[in-house]
C-alpha positions in Angstrom: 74.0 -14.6 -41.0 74.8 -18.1 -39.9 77.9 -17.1 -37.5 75.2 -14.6 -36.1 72.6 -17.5 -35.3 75.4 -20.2 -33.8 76.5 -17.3 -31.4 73.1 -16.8 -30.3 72.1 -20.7 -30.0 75.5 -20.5 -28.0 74.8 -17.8 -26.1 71.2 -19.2 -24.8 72.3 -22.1 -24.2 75.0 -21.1 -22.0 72.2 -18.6 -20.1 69.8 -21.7 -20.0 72.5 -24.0 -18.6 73.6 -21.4 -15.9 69.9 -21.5 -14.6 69.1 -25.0 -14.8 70.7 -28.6 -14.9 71.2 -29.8 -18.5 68.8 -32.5 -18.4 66.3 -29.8 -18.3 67.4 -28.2 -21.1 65.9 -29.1 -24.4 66.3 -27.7 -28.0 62.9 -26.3 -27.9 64.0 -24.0 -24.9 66.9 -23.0 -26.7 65.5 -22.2 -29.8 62.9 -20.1 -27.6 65.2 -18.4 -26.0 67.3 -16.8 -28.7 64.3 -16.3 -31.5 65.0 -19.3 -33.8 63.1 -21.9 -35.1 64.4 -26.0 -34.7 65.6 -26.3 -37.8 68.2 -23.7 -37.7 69.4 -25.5 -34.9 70.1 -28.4 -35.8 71.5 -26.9 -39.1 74.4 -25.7 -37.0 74.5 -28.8 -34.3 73.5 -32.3 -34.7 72.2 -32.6 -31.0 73.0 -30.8 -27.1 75.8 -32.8 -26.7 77.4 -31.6 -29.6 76.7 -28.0 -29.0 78.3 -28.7 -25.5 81.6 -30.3 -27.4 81.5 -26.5 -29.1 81.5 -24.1 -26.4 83.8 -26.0 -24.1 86.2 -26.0 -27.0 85.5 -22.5 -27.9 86.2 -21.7 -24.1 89.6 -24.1 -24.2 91.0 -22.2 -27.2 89.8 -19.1 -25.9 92.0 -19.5 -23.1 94.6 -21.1 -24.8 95.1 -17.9 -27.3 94.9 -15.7 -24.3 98.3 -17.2 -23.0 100.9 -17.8 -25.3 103.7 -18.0 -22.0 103.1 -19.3 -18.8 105.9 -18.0 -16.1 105.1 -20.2 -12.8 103.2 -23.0 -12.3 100.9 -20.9 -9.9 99.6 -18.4 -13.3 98.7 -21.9 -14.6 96.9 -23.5 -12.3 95.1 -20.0 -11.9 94.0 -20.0 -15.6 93.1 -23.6 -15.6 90.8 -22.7 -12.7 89.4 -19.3 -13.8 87.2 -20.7 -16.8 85.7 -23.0 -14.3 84.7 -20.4 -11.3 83.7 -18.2 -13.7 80.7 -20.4 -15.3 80.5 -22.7 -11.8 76.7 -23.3 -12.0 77.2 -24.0 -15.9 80.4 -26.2 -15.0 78.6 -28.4 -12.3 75.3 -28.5 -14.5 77.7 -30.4 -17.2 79.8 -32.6 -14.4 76.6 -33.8 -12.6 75.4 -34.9 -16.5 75.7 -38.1 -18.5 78.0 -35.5 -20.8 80.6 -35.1 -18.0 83.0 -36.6 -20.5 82.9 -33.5 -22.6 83.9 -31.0 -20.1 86.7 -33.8 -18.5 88.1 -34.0 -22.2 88.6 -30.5 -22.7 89.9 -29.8 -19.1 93.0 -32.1 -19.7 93.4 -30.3 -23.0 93.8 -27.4 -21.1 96.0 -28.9 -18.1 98.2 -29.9 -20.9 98.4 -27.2 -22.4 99.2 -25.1 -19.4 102.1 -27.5 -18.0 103.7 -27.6 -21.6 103.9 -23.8 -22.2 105.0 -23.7 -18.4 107.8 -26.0 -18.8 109.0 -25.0 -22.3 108.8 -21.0 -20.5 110.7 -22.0 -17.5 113.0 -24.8 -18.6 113.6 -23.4 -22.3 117.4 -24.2 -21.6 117.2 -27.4 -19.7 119.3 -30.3 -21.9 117.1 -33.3 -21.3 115.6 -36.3 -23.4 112.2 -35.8 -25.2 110.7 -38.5 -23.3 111.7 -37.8 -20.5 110.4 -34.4 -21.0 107.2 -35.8 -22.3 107.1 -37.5 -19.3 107.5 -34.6 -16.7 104.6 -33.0 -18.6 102.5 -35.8 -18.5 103.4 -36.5 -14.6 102.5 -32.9 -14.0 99.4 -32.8 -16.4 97.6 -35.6 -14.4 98.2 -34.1 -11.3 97.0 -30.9 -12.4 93.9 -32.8 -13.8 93.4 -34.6 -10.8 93.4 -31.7 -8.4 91.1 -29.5 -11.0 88.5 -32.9 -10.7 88.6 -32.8 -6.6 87.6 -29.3 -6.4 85.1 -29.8 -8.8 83.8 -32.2 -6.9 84.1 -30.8 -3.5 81.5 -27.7 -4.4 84.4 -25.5 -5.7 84.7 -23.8 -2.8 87.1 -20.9 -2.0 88.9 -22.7 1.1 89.8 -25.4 -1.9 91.8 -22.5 -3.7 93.8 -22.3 -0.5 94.5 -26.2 0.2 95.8 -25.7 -3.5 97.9 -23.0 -2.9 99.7 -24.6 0.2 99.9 -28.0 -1.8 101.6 -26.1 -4.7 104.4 -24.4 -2.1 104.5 -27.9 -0.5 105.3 -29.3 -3.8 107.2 -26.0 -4.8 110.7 -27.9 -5.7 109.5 -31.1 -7.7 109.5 -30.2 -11.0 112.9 -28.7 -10.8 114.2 -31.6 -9.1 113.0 -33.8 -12.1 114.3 -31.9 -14.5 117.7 -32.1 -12.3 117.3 -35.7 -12.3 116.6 -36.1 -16.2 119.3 -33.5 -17.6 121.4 -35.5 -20.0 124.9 -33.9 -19.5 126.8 -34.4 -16.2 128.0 -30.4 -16.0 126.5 -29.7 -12.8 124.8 -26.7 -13.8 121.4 -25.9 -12.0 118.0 -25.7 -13.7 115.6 -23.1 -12.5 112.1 -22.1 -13.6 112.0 -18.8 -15.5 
């Protein structure tokens, strides 16, 4: 029964939050919501913060499990942004929160993850240096990161998603051309995304 009762502590929680800004969200109101009393909540999480922690991860590895490959850097900006549009009101309810650094933590987990199974998908052949590869995906991690934060911040409005989009066919080449630049042997052969 206790996977039952986490769910549901989960599930109101996220309900609550998607109606109201977290610092008006107290265990009480949770507990009330899905039929439980206080103790069974904090049997399953220490406080709100760390039933926040939870269902970001939760949401993280969700997404993570859902894509094993990631074809273009486009599909993975798309995933990295879907989560977020999909719960917006939950999303800025956690940003505009002294636990901001939850959701910022888990968001680079998932930038991450998204530009390493990109560039292990689309440069699975390309003969270059472990660092340097490290460093592509850490270049291209940060940006990611960076432009995720500024829509965040900006409302999360819909003319964002097409400033991103242009900046993405602006920057169309770069990651190619880094790869280029870091390839170990001098063969002359071309790297191209798969």
């Amino acid at each position: 029964m206790p996977n039952f009762t986490k769910r549901a502590i989960k599930e109101a929680f996220w309900k609550l939050l998607n109606e109201q800004p977290l610092n008006q969200i107290s265990v009480r109101e949770i507990v009330e919501e899905c039929g439980i009393n206080r103790n069974s909540f904090y049997y399953h999480f220490q406080d709100i913060p760390s039933l926040i922690e939870e269902i970001v991860m939760d949401a993280a590895n969700s997404l993570i499990q859902q894509y094993p490959s990631i074809e273009t850097i486009d599909e993975g900006i798309e995933i990295a942004f879907r989560f977020t549009l999909e719960n917006k009101k939950a999303v800025m309810h956690i940003c505009n929160s002294v636990n901001r650094n939850i959701y910022e933590q888990y968001l680079m987990r998932i930038c991450e993850y998204v530009v390493t199974t990109y560039f292990d998908t689309a440069f699975a052949d390309a003969q270059i240096d472990e660092d340097d590869r490290k460093t592509i995906i850490l270049f291209v991690k940060c940006e990611l990161f960076g432009l995720c934060i500024h829509w965040i911040n900006t409302g999360m409005s819909e003319k964002a998603g097409v400033k991103l989009n242009h900046l993405l066919s602006l920057c169309g080449g770069l990651i190619v051309e880094m790869v280029q630049k870091c390839q170990k042997t001098a063969s002359g052969s071309q790297v191209s995304p798969g």
